[in-house]
C-alpha positions in Angstrom: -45.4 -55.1 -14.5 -44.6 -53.2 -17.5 -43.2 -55.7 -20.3 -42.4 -54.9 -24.0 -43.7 -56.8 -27.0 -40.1 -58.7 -26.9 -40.6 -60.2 -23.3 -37.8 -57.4 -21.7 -38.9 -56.0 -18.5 -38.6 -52.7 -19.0 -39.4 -51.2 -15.7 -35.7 -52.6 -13.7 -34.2 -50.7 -16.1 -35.6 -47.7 -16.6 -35.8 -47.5 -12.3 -31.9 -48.6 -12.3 -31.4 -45.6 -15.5 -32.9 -43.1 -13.0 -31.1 -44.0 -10.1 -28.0 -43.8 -11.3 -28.5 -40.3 -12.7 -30.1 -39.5 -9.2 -26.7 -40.9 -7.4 -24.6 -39.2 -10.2 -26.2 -35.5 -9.7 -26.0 -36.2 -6.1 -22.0 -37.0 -6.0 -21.9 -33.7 -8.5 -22.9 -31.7 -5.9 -21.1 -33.3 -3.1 -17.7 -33.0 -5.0 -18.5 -29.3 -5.6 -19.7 -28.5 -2.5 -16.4 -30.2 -0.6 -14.5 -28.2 -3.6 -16.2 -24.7 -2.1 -15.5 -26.3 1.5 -12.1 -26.3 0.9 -11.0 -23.3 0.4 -13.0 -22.1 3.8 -13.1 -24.7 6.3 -15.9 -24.4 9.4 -16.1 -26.7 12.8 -18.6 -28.8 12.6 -21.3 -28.7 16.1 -19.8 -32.3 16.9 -16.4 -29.9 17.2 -14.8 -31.9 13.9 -14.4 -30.7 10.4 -17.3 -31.2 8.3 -19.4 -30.8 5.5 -22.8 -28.4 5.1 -24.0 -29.2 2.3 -27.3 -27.0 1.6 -30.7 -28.3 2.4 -31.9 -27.1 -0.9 -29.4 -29.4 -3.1 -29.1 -32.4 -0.5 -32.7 -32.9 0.5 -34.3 -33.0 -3.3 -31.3 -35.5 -4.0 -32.0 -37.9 -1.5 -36.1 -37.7 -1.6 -36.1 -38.2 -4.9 -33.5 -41.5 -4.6 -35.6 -42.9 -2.6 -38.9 -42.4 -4.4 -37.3 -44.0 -7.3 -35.9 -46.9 -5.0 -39.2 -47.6 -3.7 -40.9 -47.6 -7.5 -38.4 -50.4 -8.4 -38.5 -52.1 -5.3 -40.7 -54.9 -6.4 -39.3 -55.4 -9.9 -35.9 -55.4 -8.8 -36.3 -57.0 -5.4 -37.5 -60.1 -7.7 -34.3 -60.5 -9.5 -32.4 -60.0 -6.5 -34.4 -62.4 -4.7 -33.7 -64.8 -7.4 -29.6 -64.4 -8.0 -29.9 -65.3 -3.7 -32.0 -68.3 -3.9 -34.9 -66.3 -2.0 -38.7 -66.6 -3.7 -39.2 -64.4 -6.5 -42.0 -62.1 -5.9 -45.5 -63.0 -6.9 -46.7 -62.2 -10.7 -43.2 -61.8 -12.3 -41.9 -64.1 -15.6 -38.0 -64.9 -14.5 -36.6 -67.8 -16.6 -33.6 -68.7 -15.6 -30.6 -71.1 -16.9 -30.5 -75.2 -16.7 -29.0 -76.0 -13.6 -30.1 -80.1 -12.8 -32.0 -83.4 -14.0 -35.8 -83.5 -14.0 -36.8 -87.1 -13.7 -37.5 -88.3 -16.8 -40.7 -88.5 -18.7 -42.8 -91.9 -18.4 -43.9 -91.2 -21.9 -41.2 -93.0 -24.8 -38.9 -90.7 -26.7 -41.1 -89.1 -29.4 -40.2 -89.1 -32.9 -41.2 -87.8 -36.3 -44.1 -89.0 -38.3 -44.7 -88.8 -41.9 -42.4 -85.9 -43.4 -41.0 -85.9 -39.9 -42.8 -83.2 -38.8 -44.9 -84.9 -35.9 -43.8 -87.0 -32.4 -44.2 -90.3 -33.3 -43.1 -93.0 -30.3 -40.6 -95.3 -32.3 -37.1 -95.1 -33.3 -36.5 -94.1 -37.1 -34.3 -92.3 -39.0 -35.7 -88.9 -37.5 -35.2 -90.4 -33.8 -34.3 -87.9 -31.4 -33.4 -87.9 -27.3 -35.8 -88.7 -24.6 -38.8 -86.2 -24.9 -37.9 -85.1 -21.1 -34.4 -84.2 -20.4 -33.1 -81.4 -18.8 -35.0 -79.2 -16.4 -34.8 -75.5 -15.9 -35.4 -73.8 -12.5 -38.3 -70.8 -13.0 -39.8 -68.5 -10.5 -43.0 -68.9 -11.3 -46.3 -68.1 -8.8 -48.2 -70.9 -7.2 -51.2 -68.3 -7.8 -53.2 -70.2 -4.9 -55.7 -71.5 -7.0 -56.8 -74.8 -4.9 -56.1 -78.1 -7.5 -59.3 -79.7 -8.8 -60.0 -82.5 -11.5 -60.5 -80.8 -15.0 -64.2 -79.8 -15.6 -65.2 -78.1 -18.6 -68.4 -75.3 -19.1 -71.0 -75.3 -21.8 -73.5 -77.8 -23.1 -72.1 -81.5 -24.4 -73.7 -81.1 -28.0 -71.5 -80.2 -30.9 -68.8 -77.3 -31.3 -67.5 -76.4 -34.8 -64.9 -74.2 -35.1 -63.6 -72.7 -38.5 -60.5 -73.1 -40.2 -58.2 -71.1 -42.3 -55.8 -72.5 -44.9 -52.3 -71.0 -45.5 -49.8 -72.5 -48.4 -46.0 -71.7 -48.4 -43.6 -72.1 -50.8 -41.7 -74.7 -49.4 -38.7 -76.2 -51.5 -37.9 -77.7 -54.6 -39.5 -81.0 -53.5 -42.7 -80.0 -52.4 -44.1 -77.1 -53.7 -46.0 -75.7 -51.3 -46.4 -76.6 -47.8 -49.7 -75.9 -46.0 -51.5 -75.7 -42.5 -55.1 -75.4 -41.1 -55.2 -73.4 -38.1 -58.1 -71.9 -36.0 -58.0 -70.3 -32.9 -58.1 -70.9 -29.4 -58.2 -68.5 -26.2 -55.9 -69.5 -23.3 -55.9 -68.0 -19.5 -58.2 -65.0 -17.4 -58.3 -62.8 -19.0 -58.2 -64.4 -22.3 -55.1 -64.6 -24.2 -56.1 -65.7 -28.0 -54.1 -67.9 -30.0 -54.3 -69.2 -33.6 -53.5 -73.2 -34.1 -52.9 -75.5 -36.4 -54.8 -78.6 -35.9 -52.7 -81.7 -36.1 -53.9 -85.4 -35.7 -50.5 -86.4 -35.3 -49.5 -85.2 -32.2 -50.4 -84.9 -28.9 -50.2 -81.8 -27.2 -51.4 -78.5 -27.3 -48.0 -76.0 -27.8 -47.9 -72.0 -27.6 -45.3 -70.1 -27.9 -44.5 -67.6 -24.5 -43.0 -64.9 -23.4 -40.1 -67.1 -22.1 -39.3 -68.0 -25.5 -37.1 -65.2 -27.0 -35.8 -66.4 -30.5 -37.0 -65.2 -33.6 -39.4 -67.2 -34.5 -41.4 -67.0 -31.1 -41.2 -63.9 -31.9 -42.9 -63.8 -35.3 -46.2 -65.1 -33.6 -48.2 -63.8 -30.8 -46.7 -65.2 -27.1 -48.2 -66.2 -23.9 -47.9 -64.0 -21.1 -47.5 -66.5 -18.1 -47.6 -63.3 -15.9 -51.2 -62.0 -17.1 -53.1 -64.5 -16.3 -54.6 -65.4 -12.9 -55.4 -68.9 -13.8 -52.0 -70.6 -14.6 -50.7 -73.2 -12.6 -47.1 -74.2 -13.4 -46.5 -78.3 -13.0 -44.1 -80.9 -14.0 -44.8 -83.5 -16.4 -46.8 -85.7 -13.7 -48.7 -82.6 -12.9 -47.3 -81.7 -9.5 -47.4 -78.0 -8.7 -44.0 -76.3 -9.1 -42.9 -74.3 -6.2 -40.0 -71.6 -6.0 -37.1 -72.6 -6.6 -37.8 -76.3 -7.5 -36.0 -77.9 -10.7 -38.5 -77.9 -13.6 -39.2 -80.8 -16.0 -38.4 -79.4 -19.9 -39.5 -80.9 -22.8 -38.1 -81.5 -26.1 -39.9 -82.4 -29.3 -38.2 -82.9 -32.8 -40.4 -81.9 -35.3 -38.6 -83.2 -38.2 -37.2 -79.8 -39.9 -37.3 -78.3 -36.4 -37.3 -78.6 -32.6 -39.6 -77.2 -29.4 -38.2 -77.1 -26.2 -40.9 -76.1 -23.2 -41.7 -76.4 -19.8 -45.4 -77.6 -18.4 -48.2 -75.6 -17.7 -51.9 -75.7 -17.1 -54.2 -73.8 -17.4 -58.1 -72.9 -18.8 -58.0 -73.0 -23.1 -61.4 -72.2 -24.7 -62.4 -73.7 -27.9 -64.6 -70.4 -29.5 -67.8 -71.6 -31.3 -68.2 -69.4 -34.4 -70.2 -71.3 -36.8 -73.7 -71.0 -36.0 -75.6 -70.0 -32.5 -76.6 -73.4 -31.6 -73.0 -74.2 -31.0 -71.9 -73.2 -27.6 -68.2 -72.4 -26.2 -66.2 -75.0 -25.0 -64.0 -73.7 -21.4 -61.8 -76.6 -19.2 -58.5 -77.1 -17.5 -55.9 -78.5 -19.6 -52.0 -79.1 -19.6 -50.0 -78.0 -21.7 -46.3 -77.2 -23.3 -45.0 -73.7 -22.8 -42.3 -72.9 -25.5 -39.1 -71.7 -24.7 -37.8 -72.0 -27.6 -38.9 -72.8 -31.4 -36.4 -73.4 -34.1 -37.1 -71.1 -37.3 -37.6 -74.1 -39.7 -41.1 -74.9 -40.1 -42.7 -72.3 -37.7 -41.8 -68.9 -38.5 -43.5 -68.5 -41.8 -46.5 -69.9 -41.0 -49.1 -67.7 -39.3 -50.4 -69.6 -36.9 -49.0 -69.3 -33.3 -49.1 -72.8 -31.6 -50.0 -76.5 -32.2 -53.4 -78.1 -30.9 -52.5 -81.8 -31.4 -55.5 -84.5 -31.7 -53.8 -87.3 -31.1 -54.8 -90.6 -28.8 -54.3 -90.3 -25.4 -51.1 -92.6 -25.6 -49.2 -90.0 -27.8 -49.4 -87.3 -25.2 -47.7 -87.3 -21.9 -50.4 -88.2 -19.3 -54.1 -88.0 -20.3 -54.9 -84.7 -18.8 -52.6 -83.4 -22.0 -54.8 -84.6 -23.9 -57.8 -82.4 -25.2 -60.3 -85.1 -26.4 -59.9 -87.6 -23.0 -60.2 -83.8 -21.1 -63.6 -82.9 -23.1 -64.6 -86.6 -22.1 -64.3 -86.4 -18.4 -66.8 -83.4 -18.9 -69.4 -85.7 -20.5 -68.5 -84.9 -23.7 -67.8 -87.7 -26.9 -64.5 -88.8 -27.7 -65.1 -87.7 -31.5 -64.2 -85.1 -33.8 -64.5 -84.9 -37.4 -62.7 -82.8 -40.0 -63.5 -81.3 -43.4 -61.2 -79.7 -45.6 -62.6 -77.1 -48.0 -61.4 -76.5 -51.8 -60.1 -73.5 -52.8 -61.7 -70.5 -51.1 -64.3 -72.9 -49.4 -64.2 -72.6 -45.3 -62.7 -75.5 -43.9 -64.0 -76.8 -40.0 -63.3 -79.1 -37.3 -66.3 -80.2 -35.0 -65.6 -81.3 -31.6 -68.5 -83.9 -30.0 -69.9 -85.8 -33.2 -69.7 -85.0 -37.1 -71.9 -83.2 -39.5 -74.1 -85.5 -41.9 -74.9 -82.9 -44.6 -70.4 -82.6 -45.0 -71.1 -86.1 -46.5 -73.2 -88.8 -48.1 -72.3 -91.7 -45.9 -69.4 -92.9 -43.6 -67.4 -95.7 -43.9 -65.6 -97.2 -40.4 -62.5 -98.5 -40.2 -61.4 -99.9 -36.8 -57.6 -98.2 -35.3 -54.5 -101.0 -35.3 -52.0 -100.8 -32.6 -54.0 -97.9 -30.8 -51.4 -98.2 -28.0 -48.9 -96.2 -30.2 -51.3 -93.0 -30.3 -51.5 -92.4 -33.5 -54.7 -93.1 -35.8 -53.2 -96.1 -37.4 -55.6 -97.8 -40.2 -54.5 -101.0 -42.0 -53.8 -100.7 -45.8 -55.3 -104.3 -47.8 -53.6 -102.7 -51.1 -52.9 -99.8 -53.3 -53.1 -100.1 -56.7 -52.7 -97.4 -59.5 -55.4 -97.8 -62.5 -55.7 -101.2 -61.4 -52.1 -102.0 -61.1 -51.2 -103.4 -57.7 -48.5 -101.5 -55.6 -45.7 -105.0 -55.5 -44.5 -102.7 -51.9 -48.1 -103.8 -50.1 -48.9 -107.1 -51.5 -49.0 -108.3 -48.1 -50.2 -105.1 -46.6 -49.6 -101.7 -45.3 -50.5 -98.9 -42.6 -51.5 -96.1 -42.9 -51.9 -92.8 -40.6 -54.2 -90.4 -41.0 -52.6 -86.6 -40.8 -54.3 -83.9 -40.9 -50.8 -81.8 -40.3 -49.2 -83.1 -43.5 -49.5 -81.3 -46.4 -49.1 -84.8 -49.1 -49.1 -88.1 -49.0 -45.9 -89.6 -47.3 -45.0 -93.0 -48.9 -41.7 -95.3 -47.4 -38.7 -95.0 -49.7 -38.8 -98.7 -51.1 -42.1 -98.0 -52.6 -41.9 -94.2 -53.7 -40.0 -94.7 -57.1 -42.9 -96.7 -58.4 -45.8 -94.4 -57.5 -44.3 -91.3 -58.6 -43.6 -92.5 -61.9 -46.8 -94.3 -62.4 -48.4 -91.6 -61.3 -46.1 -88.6 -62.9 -48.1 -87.4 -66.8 -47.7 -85.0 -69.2 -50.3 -81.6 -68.1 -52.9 -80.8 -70.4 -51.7 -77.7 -72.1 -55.2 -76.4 -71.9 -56.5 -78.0 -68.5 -53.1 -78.2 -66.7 -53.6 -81.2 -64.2 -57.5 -81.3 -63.9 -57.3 -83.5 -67.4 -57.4 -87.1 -67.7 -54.5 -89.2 -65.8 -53.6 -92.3 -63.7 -56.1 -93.0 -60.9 -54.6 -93.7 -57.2 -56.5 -96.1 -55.4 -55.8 -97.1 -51.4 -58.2 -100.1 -50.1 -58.3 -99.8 -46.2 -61.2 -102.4 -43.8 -63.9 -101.0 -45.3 -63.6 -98.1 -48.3 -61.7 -97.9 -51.2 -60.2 -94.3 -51.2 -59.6 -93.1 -54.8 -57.8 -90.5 -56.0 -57.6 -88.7 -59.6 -55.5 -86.3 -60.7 -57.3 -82.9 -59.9 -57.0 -84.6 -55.8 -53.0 -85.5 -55.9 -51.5 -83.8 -58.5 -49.8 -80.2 -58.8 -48.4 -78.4 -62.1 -44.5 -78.9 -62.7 -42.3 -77.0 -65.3 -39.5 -78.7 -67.6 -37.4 -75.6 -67.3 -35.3 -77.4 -64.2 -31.7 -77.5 -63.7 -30.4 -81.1 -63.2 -30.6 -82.4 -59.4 -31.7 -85.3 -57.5 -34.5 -85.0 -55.7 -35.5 -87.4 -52.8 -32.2 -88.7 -53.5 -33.4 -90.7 -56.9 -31.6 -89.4 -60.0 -35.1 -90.2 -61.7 -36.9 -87.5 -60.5 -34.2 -85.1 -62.6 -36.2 -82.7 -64.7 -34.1 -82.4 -68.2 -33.7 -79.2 -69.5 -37.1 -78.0 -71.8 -39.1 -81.0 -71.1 -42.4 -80.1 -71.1 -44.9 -79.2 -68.2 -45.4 -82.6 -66.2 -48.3 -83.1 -63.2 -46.4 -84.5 -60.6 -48.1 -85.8 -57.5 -47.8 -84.8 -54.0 -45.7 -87.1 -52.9 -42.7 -87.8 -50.1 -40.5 -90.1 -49.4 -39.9 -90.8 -45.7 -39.9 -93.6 -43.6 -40.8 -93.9 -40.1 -42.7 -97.4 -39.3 -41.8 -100.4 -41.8 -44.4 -100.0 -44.9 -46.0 -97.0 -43.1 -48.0 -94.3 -44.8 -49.6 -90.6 -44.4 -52.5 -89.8 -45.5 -52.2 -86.2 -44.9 -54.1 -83.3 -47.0 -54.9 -85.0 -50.5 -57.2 -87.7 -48.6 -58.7 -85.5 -46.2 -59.9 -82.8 -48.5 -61.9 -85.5 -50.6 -62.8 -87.5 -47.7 -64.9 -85.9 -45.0 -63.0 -87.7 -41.8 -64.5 -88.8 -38.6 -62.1 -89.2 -35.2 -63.9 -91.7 -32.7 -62.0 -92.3 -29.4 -64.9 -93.6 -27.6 -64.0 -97.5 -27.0 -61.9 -99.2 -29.5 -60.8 -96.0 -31.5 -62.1 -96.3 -35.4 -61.8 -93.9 -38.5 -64.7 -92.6 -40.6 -64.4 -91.5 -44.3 -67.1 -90.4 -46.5 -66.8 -88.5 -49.7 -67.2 -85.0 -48.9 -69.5 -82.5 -50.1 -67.9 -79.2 -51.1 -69.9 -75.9 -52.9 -69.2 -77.0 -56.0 -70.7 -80.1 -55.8 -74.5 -78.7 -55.1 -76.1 -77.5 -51.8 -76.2 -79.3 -48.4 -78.1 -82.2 -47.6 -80.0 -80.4 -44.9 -79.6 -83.3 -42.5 -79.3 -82.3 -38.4 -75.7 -82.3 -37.1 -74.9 -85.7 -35.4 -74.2 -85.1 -31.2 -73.6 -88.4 -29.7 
């Protein structure tokens, strides 16, 4: 069915355009014709006034209505169908208003993490409303595809896929914002998608076709129609038939919302690293957009959101990519480096790759039930100062969807001024400054100042900023290195160890068992070549 780039079925309307100038010219004539008739009356052969209207003028007029009829039939026989309550017609995308209650969710009401851009099953100061709540009836297809257990193609050894970096300009508090996507292909035939990879969620979300604001449609959309694979479900995975409510979603992202409906369907993870890696093909549920607030997606380029999670964090396992890879044989690990600068980035799926690093450190998972990668902080100390907030301990999540560090409120004051300098004015904030240092189970993770701090300029108006009249720049100070830094709190002493950390550290995600955390300091270009060691399958 012919659909534009905006989701707007085109041909109803063109077929109802050219019907009504078919009907028009045929009334035209008519009128004319009864006009002529007028003025000299005939009988009729039934013996009764009538009407000859010439073959030539009536016959074209009707043949070509009912050409045109029979053209829009289908399209608009669907809509019809629906406004009646009858099936819509197979192959057609027809969203229609909220009309009743889906039954809600068995997952908890997900809520921010970090800078409150990530579900996060507790209630904090970026809380929002149960993750399932109303339901929207669609006419989707049950495309008569029999329902199987997910099974995935390709070999079990290790898929790396590249990833891109993108920085923003974010606000005044952070200055810069950024996200590392790669891509994905969805459906038969393949529908390609780019997304950012994010440990702190759950779920794999694209926007679609159904999804009609302007930030859905900024990125590239799923075409529910175009694929012969799709199976539309609610949130326990039972197929969807006509007319049946449908279970809708709604995750707060912090600075923005999603709001989808279920859907499964194949998603390919595309090996492009070298030919020894193999593509990755299996079933998986997922959330279909239907809408997308503007704040944080539409700048970013990348369409969707493939989130890494634990199994708890997303609805039922079979949303969950790494326990889906895992019923296909394949190890619940995946390990993440972060390049510097221009250097490629990756994510490998399966295992980890030695050479990225010169030795891994494990650190067990607390309170896995949550779903997030949890670690437990001994103490943080800056140039051997200890942190007074974590005397007794901390947590700690790893992110890799979070552009800084996120630190609790009570304890923020404290590190940004210990670890706020003066910038080098020939060497900016790669000079000499205050050294961050985080002790988890088993590695000390340090941080200097070319790893956590950005340039700042003097030449600031007067504001609060993280709402501590501190962090007020005065008029002509000089340049200061400020580090990346945000205040938020979600968990009691809770925090993010989003980009800074995982571009140093070369990060290992193990599910298998009792889930555990690898760092190792990585190896980037400029510290010499690779080690040569064999990528680790397990």
């Amino acid at each position: 069915m012919a659909t534009d780039q905006y989701g707007i079925k085109l041909l109803p309307m063109v077929a109802g355009f050219l019907i009504g100038i078919t009907v028009w010219i045929s009334l035209r004539f008519v009128r004319e014709a009864c006009q002529s008739k007028a003025e000299s009356p005939h009988e009729s052969k039934g013996g009764g006034r009538g009407l000859a209207l010439p073959r030539k003028v009536f016959l074209p007029a009707v043949g070509l209505t009912a050409v045109v009829a029979l053209f829009a039939s289908e399209s608009l026989g669907n809509y019809i169908a629906v406004l009646f309550g009858r099936p819509a017609l197979p192959g057609h995308d027809v969203l229609l208003t909220p009309i009743s209650q889906a039954a809600p969710a068995s997952n908890p009401a997900e809520t921010p993490i970090g800078l409150c851009d990530k579900p996060f099953k507790s209630s904090s100061r970026c809380s929002e409303a149960s993750s399932t709540a109303d339901s929207v009836r669609v006419q989707l297809p049950d495309n008569g595809l029999p329902a199987s257990s997910n099974s995935a193609v390709g070999n079990t050894g290790l898929l790396t896929l590249h990833l891109r970096r993108q920085s923003l300009a974010f606000s005044d508090e952070i200055s810069y914002k950024s996200a590392y996507w790669g891509k994905i292909r969805v459906g038969q035939p393949r529908q390609t998608f780019k997304v950012v990879i994010d440990t702190g969620s759950g779920h794999l979300i694209l926007p679609t076709m159904f999804c009609h604001s302007k930030t859905c449609k900024a990125h590239k959309r799923y075409r529910r129609s175009s694929s012969k694979t799709a199976k539309d479900i609610d949130e326990d995975g039972s197929l969807v038939g006509p007319n049946d409510a449908r279970d809708e979603i709604h995750l707060n992202f912090g600075t923005g919302e999603v709001t989808g409906v279920f859907i499964e369907e194949e998603v390919c993870l595309e090996a492009n690293v070298s030919a020894q890696d193999h593509d990755i093909c299996t079933r998986l549920r997922w959330v279909a957009a239907t809408d997308m607030s503007e704040e944080p997606f539409k700048a970013f380029r990348f369409d969707g959101i493939l989130g890494l999670g634990l199994a708890p964090l997303s609805q039922t396992p079979e949303f969950n990519l790494v326990e889906v890879l895992a019923g296909a044989g394949r190890p619940r690990m995946f390990s993440v480096f972060l390049g510097e600068d221009s250097e490629e980035s990756e994510i490998s799926f399966g295992g980890y790759r030695p050479h990225r690093t010169r030795g891994l450190s494990w650190n067990k998972v607390i309170e896995p039930e949550l779903g997030h990668w949890m670690l437990a902080i001994k103490s943080i100390d800056i140039d051997g100062a200890p942190i007074k907030f974590c005397r007794e301990g901390c947590k700690a999540v790893a992110d890799s969807g979070t552009s800084v560090i996120s630190v609790p409120t009570q304890a923020f004051p404290e590190m940004f001024e210990l670890l706020r300098f003066p910038a080098d004015p020939a060497h900016g904030c790669r000079s000499e400054g205050p050294t961050l240092n985080i002790m988890l189970e088993s590695v000390n993770l340090t941080l200097h100042p070319k790893d956590y701090a950005q340039l700042q300029s003097g030449q600031k108006s007067k504001k609060k900023k993280f709402g501590f009249d501190m962090l007020s720049d005065p008029v002509g100070e000089a340049e200061h290195c400020r580090p990346l830094l945000m205040a938020a709190d979600v968990l009691p002493k809770l925090f993010v160890l989003g980009e800074p950390i995982l571009r140093k550290y070369y990060t290992v995600f193990d599910a298998e068992g009792a889930p555990r955390i690898a760092f190792g300091r990585a190896i980037h270009a400029a510290d010499g070549k690779d080690s040569g060691m064999a990528d680790m399958s397990l």
